[in-house]
N, C-alpha and C positions, 0 to 999 in steps of 0.2 A: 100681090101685096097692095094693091092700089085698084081701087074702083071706079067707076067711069068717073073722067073728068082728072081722070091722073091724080090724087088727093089720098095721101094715107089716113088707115082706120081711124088711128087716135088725134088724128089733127085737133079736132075740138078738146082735145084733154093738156092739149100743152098750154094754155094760158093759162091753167089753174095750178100746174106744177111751177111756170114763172113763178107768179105770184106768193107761193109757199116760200119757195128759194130765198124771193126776196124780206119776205116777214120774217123767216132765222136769221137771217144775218141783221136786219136790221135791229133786231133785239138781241143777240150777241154783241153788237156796237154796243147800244145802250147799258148793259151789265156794265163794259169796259169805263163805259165814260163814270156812271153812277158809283162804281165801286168807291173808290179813292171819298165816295163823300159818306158815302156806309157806313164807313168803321171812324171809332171812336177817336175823338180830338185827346183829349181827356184821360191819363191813367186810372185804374180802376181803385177805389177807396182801399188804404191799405187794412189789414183784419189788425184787432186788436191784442197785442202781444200777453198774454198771462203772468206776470212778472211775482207772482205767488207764491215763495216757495215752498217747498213738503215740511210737513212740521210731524216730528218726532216726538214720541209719548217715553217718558221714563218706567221703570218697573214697578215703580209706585200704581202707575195706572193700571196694572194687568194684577194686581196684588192678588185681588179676592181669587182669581181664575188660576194663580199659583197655590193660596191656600185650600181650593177645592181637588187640586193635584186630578186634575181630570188626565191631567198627559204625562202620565207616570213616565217616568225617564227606565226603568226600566223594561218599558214594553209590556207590563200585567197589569191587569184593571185592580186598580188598590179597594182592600177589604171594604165592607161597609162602615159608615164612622159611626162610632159607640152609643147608644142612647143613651139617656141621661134615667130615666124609670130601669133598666136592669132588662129589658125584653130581649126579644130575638136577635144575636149577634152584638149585643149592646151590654152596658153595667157592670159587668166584669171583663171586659175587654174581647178580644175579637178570639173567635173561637180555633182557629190555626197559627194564634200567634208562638211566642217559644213557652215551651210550657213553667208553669209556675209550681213553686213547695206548694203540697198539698195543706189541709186541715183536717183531711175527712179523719177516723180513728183507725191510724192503720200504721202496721209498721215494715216495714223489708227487711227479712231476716237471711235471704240467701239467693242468687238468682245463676241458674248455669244456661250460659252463651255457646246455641251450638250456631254452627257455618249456614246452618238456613235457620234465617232469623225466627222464622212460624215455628221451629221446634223449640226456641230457650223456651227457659222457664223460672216461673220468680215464685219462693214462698212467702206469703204474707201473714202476717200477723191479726184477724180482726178482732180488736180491741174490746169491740162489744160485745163478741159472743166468747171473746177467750179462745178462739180457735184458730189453728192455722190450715191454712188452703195453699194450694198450688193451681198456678194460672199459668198459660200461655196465649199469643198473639189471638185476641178475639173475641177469648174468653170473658163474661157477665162476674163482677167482682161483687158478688149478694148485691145487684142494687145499686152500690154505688159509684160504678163507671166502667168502662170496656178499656181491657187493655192492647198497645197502641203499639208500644217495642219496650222488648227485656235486652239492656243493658249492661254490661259488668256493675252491680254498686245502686244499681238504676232503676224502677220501676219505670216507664209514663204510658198514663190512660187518658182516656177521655170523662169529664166529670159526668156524670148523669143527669144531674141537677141543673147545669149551666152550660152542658155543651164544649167546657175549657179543656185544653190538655193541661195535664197537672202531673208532677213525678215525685214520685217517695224514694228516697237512696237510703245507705248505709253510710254512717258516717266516715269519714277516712279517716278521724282519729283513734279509730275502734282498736282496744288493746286484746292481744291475745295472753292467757297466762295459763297453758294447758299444760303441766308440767309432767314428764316422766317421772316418776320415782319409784323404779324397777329396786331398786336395793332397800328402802323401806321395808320393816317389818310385819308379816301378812296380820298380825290387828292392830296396826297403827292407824291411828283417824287420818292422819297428817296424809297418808298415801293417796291422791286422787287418782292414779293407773297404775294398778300393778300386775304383771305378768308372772304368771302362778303358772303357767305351763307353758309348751312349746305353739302352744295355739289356742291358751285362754287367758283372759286376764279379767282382773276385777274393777268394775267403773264407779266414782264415786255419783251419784244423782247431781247433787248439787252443780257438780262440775261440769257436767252434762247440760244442765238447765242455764249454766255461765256462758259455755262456749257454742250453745246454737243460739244465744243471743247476738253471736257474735259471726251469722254463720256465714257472710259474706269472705271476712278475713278468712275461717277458715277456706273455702274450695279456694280461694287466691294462693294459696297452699301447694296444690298439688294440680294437674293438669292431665285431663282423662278423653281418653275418645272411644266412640262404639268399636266393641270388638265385632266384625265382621265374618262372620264364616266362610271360607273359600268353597265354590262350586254351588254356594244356596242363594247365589242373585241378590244379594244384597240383606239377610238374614243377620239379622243383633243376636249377642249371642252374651250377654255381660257388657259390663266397661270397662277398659282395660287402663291400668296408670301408666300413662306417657313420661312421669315426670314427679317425684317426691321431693318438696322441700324437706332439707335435713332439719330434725329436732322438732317439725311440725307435728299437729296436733295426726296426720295420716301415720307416721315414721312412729311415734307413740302408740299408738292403736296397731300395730305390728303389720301394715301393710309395708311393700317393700316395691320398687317399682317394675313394670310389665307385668303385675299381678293384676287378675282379671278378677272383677266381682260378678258374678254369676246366680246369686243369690239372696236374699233376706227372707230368715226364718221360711225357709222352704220354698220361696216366691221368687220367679222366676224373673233376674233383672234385664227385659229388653228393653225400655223403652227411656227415654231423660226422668217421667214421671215415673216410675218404680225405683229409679235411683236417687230418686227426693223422699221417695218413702225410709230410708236408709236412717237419715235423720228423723225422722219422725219417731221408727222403732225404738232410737236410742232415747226417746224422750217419754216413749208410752208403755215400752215393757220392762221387766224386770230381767229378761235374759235373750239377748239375740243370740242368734246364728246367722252368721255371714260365709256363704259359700265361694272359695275362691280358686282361680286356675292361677298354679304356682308352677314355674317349670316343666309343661305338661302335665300336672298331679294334681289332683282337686284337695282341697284342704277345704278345713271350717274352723273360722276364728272363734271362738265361744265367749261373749260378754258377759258378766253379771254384774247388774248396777246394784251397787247398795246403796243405804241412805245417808 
């Protein structure tokens, strides 16, 4: 460990590790002493307090943004608002609103409601050509609008012209006066139905042309459902009367209830639309035949309209 002269290696190195030793502490002194004059005499400026308070807007201020209804309370983006020129969705008001009495030239003469709404059906009157048609859910009314849903009493379509739903009903103060007068003598004028056999009777016209004016009241009358055949999947086989108001204009015309109609003049009644043609025969020929299931037994009512 020691070299001639007895003297260890690093002897020359210890006066300069003195010397370190002493420069740290002597600057650790100096921090000690200097601190205390470092920091501040003096608290620091205080911040300036905001003494402002929030100011509140009345509903006055948000008006316009209420009457633009952007934040429907309902949760659905409100229609578009009306133009004032009559254009698209505008002038006659919003086109899904509730629908409005119609103007167009039409009248509702009878409408039957079955359980799936796509199958009622409404006859209409068109005024201009004198003709009556039958419509269901979809169907192009010549032109002048599509219709939307068949109601009891009820037409509504969509207008053509304007895009509006619109509806044509049957009055509800609509009178019936279809009168039996079986005891009447066979050439009395007076008699509007009389029954001349066990299954024909004589119709007067006129009285015919009164009561499918009227032809809403009548089916309100009576209450019918597809006779169904058993084992044919679902197969229409006639309409069968569920239900005869007594003294009705049905109860008159000699139908009786659970009698099936199965027929007009030879044509086979399956469908709501062949059972609208029912009426129509009574109003265009001179003599139906109505084919019915009585009891298990088919019969045929035999009509003759006179004048």
């Amino acid at each position: 460990m020691f070299r001639g002269g007895g003297r260890p290696p690093f002897e020359g190195l210890y006066i300069y590790a003195l010397i370190a030793m002493v420069a740290y502490f002597a600057a650790d002194l100096s921090v000690v002493y200097l601190r205390p004059k470092m920091l501040p005499t003096n608290p620091p400026p205080a911040r300036p307090h905001n003494n402002q308070q929030p100011t509140f807007k009345g509903m006055d201020a948000y008006a316009s943004i209420y009457k633009k209804n952007i934040f429907n309370q309902d949760g659905k983006i409100p229609p578009p608002k009306a133009s004032e020129d009559g254009g698209p969705g505008g002038g006659n008001g919003d086109s899904d609103a509730a629908p409005v009495l119609t103007q167009l030239p039409i009248k509702l003469e009878g409408t039957l409601v079955h359980a799936d709404p796509k199958k009622s059906i409404a006859t209409l009157l068109i005024q201009a050509k004198n003709a009556t048609q039958t419509y269901m859910v979809d169907d192009d009314m010549e032109g002048m609008g599509r219709v939307v849903r068949v109601e009891r009493r009820k037409l509504i379509f969509r207008n053509s012209a304007n895009q509006r739903l619109e509806y044509v009903e049957i009055p509800k103060d609509s009178a019936l006066a279809f009168g039996r007068k079986t005891n009447a003598p066979s050439g009395s004028t007076d008699a509007k139905v009389q029954q001349t056999g066990s299954y024909s009777f004589t119709v007067s016209r006129s009285e015919i042309e009164k009561q499918l004016a009227n032809l809403g009241e009548v089916l309100n009358q009576a209450r019918m459902v597809p006779n169904i055949v058993p084992g044919t999947g679902g197969k229409v086989q006639g309409f069968r009367f569920v239900s005869i108001k007594p003294g009705s204009v049905f109860s008159t015309l000699g139908f009786q209830p659970m009698d099936v109609i199965q027929s007009v003049n030879g044509d086979a009644v399956n469908s709501p639309t062949k059972a609208m043609e029912l009426y129509q025969a009574l109003r265009n020929s001179d003599s139906v035949k109505i084919g019915i299931l009585r009891n298990g037994s088919s019969e045929t009512l035999d009509y003759t309209v006179t004048k």
